[in-house]
C-alpha positions, 0 to 999 in steps of 0.5 A: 461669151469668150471668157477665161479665168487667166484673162481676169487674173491677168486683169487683176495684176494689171490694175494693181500695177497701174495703182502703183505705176506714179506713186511716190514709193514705186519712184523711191525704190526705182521700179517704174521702169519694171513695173512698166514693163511688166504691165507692156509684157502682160498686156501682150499675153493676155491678148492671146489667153482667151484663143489659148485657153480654148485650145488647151484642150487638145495640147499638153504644151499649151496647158503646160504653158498657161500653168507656167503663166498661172504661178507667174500671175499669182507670185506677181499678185503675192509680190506686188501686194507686199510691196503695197504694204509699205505706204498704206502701213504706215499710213495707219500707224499715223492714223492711229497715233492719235486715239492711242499711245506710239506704236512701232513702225509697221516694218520694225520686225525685219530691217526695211532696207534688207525688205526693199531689197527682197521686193525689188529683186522679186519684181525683177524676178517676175518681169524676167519669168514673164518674158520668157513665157511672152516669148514660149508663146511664138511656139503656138499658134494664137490668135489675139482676142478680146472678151466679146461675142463670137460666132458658134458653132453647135458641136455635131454631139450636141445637136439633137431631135424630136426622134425617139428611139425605140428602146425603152424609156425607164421612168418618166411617166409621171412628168410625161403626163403632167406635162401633156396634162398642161399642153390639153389645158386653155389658158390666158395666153394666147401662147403659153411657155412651160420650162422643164427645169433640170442638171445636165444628165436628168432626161429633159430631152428624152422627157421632151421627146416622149411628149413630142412624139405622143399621139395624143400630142398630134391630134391635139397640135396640127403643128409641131416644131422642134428646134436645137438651140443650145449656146447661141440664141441667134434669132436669125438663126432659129427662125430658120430652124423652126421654119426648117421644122415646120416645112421640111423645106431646107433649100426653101429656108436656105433662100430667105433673106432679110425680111423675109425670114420673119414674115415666111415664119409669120405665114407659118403660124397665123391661125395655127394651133401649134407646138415648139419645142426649143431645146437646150437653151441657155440664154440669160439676156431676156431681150433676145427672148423677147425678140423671138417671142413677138415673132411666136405670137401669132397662134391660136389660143392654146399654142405651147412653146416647151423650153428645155434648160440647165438653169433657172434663171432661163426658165425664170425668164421664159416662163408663163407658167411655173416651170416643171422642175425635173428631179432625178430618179428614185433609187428603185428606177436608177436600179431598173436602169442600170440592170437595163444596160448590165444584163442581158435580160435586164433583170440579173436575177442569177447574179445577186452579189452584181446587184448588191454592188449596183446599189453602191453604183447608182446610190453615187449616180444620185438619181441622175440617168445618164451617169447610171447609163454611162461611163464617166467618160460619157457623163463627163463632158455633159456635166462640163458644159453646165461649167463650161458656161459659168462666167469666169469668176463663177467658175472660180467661186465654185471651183474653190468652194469644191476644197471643203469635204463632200457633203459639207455644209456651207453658210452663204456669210462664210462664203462670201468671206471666205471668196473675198479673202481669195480675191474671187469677187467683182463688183458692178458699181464702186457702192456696191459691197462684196458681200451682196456680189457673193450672194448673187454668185451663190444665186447663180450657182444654184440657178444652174443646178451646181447647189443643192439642199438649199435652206433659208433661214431668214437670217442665212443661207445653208446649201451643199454642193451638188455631187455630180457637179464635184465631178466638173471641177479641176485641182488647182496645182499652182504652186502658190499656197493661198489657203490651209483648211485643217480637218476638224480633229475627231479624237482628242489625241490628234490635237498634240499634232495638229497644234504643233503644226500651228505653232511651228510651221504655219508661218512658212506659208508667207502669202497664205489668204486663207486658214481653217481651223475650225474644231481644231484643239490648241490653247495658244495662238502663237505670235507668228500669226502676225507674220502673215500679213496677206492673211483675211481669212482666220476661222479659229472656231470650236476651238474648247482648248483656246485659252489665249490669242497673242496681241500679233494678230492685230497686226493683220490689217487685210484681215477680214475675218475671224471666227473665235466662235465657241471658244469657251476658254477664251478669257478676254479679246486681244488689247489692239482688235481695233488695229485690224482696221479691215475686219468686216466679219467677226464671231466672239466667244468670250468671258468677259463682261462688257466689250472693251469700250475703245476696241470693237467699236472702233471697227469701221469696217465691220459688217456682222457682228456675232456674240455667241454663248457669252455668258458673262456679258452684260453689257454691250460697248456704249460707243458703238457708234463708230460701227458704221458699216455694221449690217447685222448684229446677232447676240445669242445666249449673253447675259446683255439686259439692255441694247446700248442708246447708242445703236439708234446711230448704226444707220446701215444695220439691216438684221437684228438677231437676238436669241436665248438672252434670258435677261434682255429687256428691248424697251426702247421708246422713241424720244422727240429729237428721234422722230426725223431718225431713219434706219435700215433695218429689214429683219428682226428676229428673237427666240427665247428671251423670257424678259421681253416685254415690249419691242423696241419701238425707236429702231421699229419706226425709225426702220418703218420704209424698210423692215420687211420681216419679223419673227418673235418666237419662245417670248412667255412673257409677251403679252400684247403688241403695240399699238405703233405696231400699225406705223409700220408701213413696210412689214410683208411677213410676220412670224410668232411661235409659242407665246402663249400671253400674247392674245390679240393682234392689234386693231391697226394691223389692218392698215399693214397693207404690204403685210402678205403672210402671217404664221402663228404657231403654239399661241392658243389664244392668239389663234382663237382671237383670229379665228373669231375676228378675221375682219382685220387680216383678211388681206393676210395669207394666214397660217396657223397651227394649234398644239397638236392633237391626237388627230393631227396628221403625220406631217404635224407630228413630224414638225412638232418632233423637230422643232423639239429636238432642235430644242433638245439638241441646243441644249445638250450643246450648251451642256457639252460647252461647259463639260468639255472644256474640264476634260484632260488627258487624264480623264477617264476614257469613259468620260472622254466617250461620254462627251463625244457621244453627247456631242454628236448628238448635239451635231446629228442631222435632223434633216437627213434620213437615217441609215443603216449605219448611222454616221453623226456630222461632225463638220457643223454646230447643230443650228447648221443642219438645214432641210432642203429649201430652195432660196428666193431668186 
């Protein structure tokens, strides 16, 4: 598929002229004619963008043209969403004259007349630039198309075979043996299909070779067949191939037509015990597969068909059997490699400080052979092709994802959030929200091998970005500022800075989407936050020093997120939240005791709702009923004693989170006129909260279609679960850690029959009343783990260790929390050192082997430190 970023930015301008092209303002202020022509102009250019994209390669003009075209799009995105602002702006302020008092016109700030007059000058401007680059385009030689399938043509450099060189092969044995292992086994297929799973530059070729080319192979396989498939999965195409490959006869193949293809490939493979290699493949639609499989069908039992690929998705599609995932070299291989290629006798033992740097090479290769065998001209474009087939809105989530620091931690809420304040997300269907696109592109991008150290946790996703892919990406030099991410502020004395920076020049970036903030140290957010009307992004969290927010933020009503996370000197929310009527995700740090009772309730948009650390609050908002958007609610460390009745009406809420809220009591019974209620939920988890003593069985069996996942941890006082427990129908995994009163299972859990696992961890009682009555869970995948013992084995020891730590690690947190914020610059030096150490303690990550030089994160919170996990697809 053709596709080009620049051609979908295009496409985006476009539909929003023709949402302003016949609306009553566009008339007013006499710009349907520009308007007009802007679009005709536009249109006419990006009939030519998918040729010239493809050609910027090759010619500085070109690319110097299409950055031209690129600022020109992006100033006509910024202009053309200002000159939106106008009847949307005060349409709200109509809307909300009625639950509060007159506000001013949303245009009070600055004289209107003078504003018109600036927007139509800009469109002006943005038509004139436009036709100057229609123009420069007669100086290339373009040819229009649109996105559609084209004919392709496998590049020379990408075409490969079955031929194995006789240089030696390092590394590999092991995934050689396994493989050769599975193609001698029988198996219920009549031909099974195995996928050797890996980025660009691992060695599935070289792997795939080293098994076509074992002899054990040709006595096993009368008939080999190797076939390059690469981009286009044309099944015409490869049937020629693999007959090719099977006959040596290409004049012979040369000759089919039609019919006749199928039917010579058929003769080939009746009654043959045959092997197919098809290499390189990167086809994602199953339906071509499916095409070629009926023509591979004819085999004997025991055919095997392996398939190289870049993605899992394609393995996903192929397989018949898990697929071999292959993973990159030790560091041990990766120095036997490159002492391979750097000294003559391979091993460079005259040559000791050479080594030492080699170490430092191939520690940044990171197990993958050819950047440790090559140049990084070499390595390059083999990496490029993995981006190269990224669908244009992919390529532009990860090139923006690539802004953050190496080795950051992402969370996949975050991202969604921060993709769709870029404006980076399509969707499908108009009911489809943003959010479920974001996960999906996240999905793909760790199909394709661009992510890495993946984690769930049942209520989120972490992962990294794949080092290497870094490598693939290109700054974007466009002159429009569209988001400001601040380094977090490791010492204290960095904050006078960074907070003057805040104050006086953020307002200069007038179209800024994005502002990142996160652990930088200021006690005021300045009014001027509210001159940035374009903004969605505000992450403002770690902030300890933030005493105050100035009520202009309620001005921003494209705002979408905001992140007051840890802020512990934060005393109460601004007055007007409510006027941020986009706001989708928010995260509060706070003192105050109950939630303004017409603010955050009123927040129709609002998708995740976060309290953290609240301490003082003790009571949610009772009208929550106007948070009808409202998919996840988390509350960790509040004083809150009771859920409000009222959120039995968030009918849309899928996860409920709550942690370390000590006082919580979930009693909540199902009432008569509650019976016909049905709710969402999905997930429902709690840790830590020493007063539960009954779930709450109004949101369970009014969410018994469709939760699927309970985790019940740390709860001393949980003695039993109900007897309802069996009403819910839906239920496919349930967790419970460490409650030591809980002693029996309920006798209808054997009527769960969707239940497939259950985990139960430091429950003595529990785990005996199992062992002794297994009757009733015999349906269940069982796991359960017992207080360790002086015989446990390492992997017991080392589980036991990190959930402590973690334990440990949240509380030196909570305890930094509270100190930090009474620090001055008057503190002693020591004390100041005292807390920084304690914090990156609190910080460390748990998960990643320590090195000799011990380095703390300090870019997440301690609940942000993943193990590597791979996420569901």
């Amino acid at each position: 598929m053709a596709e080009s970023i620049l051609f979908d930015i295009a496409t985006e301008v476009l539909k929003k002229i023709g949402s302003l092209v016949g609306r009553q303002v566009s008339s007013l202020w006499n710009l349907e004619s520009d308007l007009e022509s802007l679009a005709g102009t536009l249109s006419t250019i990006q009939a030519v963008l998918l040729d010239a994209e493809k050609k910027q390669a090759h010619d500085h003009q070109l690319r110097d043209w299409l950055g031209k075209l690129k600022d020109v799009l992006l100033d006509a995105e910024d202009v053309l969403e200002e000159f939106e602002f106008q009847a949307p702006g005060r349409e709200v302020v109509r809307q909300k004259r009625s639950t509060s008092r007159k506000v001013r016109q949303f245009f009070s700030s600055s004289n209107p007349v003078v504003l018109r007059s600036q927007i139509i000058h800009k469109i002006k401007q943005i038509r004139e630039r436009l036709d100057r680059i229609a123009g420069d385009r007669r100086n290339f030689t373009l040819i229009e198309s649109t996105p559609v399938e084209v004919s392709y043509v496998i590049p020379k450099e990408r075409e490969t075979n079955s031929f194995l060189g006789a240089s030696c092969v390092i590394g590999r044995e092991n995934d050689k043996e396994k493989i050769i292992s599975f193609l001698m086994q029988q198996t219920d297929n009549n031909v099974s299909v195995i996928p050797i799973v890996g980025i660009g530059g691992l060695g599935k070729t070289t792997l795939t070779k080293m098994v076509y080319n074992d002899k054990r192979v040709d006595k096993f396989f009368p008939l080999k067949m190797w076939a390059c498939v690469s981009d286009d999965f044309d099944v015409i195409r490869l049937m020629k191939e693999i007959i090719r490959s099977a006959t040596d006869h290409a004049q012979d193949c040369g000759k089919l037509k039609g019919d006749e293809i199928p039917k010579r490939l058929q003769e080939i493979l009746t009654g043959k015990n045959f092997m197919l290699v098809l290499d390189d493949v990167w086809n994602e639609k199953p339906m071509k597969w499916l095409e070629l499989k009926d023509l591979l069908m004819n085999g004997v039992s025991g055919s095997k068909i392996i398939v190289s690929t870049r993605s899992k998705r394609v393995a996903e599609i192929m397989n018949t059997i898990p697929s071999h995932f292959l993973q990159g070299f030790s560091s041990e291989e990766s120095l036997s490699l490159f002492k391979k290629y750097a000294f003559k006798d391979g091993e460079g033992k005259d040559f000791p400080r050479l080594i030492k740097f080699g170490k430092d090479i191939v520690a940044k290769c990171k197990g993958v052979p050819l950047a440790v065998d090559r140049d990084n001209e070499d390595i390059l474009p083999v990496l490029k092709l993995s981006y190269d087939h990224l669908p244009s809105p992919l390529k532009r989530c990860f090139t923006y994802l690539c802004l953050f620091s190496k080795d950051y931690n992402y969370k996949n809420d975050y991202v969604a959030q921060y993709w769709m304040a870029l404006g980076l997300l399509k969707t499908s269907y108009e009911t489809e929200e943003l959010e479920d696109v974001a996960s999906q592109y996240i999905k793909d991008l760790w199909s394709r091998g661009f992510l890495e150290d993946f984690w769930d946790r049942n209520f989120c996703w972490q992962f990294r970005v794949h080092d290497l892919a870094l490598s693939m990406t290109k700054v974007d030099n466009s002159r429009s500022v569209r988001s400001v991410i601040l380094p977090t502020a490791k010492k204290y004395g960095d904050a006078p800075i960074l907070g003057s920076f805040i104050s006086e020049d953020i307002s200069k970036f007038k179209y800024l989407r994005l502002l990142f903030l996160y652990g930088i140290f200021f006690e005021e957010l300045p009014n001027s936050i509210g001159t940035l009307r374009h903004l969605r992004y505000l992450d403002l969290a770690h902030n300890s020093s933030l005493k105050k927010i100035s009520e202009s933020i309620c001005e921003l009503q494209k705002l979408q997120m905001l992140r007051l996370r840890s802020c512990y000197q934060l005393k109460k929310l601004p007055n007007n939240i409510r006027k941020i009527i986009s706001l989708r995700y928010l995260e509060i740090t706070t003192q105050e005791e109950v939630l303004p009772e017409n603010e955050i309730g009123c927040l129709g948009s609002l998708q995740y709702l976060y309290l953290y650390h609240c301490y003082n609050l003790v009571s949610l908002c009772e009208g929550m009923q106007g948070l009808k958007s409202l998919r996840a609610l988390h509350l960790e460390n509040t004083s809150v004693s009771s859920l409000p009745n009222t959120i039995k009406y968030l009918t849309k809420l899928e996860m409920l989170v709550i942690s370390f809220s000590r006082k919580l009591n979930l009693k909540m019974e199902l009432q008569a006129e509650d019976l016909d209620l049905r709710l969402s939920l999905k997930k429902f988890i709690v840790y830590g909260l020493d007063s539960l003593v009954d779930l709450p069985q109004l949101l369970f069996q009014a969410s018994a279609g469709t939760l699927k996942y309970i985790e019940i941890g740390t709860c001393k006082n949980l003695e039993a679960l109900p007897e309802w427990f069996e009403n819910l129908t839906s239920l496919e995994k349930l967790q419970i850690k460490d409650c030591p009163r809980l002693s029996s299972l309920p006798e209808g859990i054997k009527r769960l029959t969707s239940l497939k696992e259950l985990v139960i961890r430091d429950c003595p009682d529990l785990i005996e009343s199992c062992r002794n009555d297994e009757s009733k869970i015999a349906h269940i995948q069982l796991n359960l783990s017992e207080p360790l013992t002086e015989t446990a084995g390492a992997d017991e020891v080392i589980g036991d260790l990190r959930r402590k730590l973690e334990l440990f690690q949240t509380k030196v947190g909570q305890a930094v929390s509270v100190l930090k914020p009474q620090l001055s610059s008057e503190s002693q030096s020591s004390a100041v050192a005292a807390i920084q150490e304690l914090e990156a303690l609190a910080k460390m990550d748990i998960s990643t082997p320590l090195k000799e030089d011990t380095q703390v994160a300090q870019s997440q919170p301690p609940e942000q430190q993943p193990p590597p996990q791979p996420p569901p697809l």
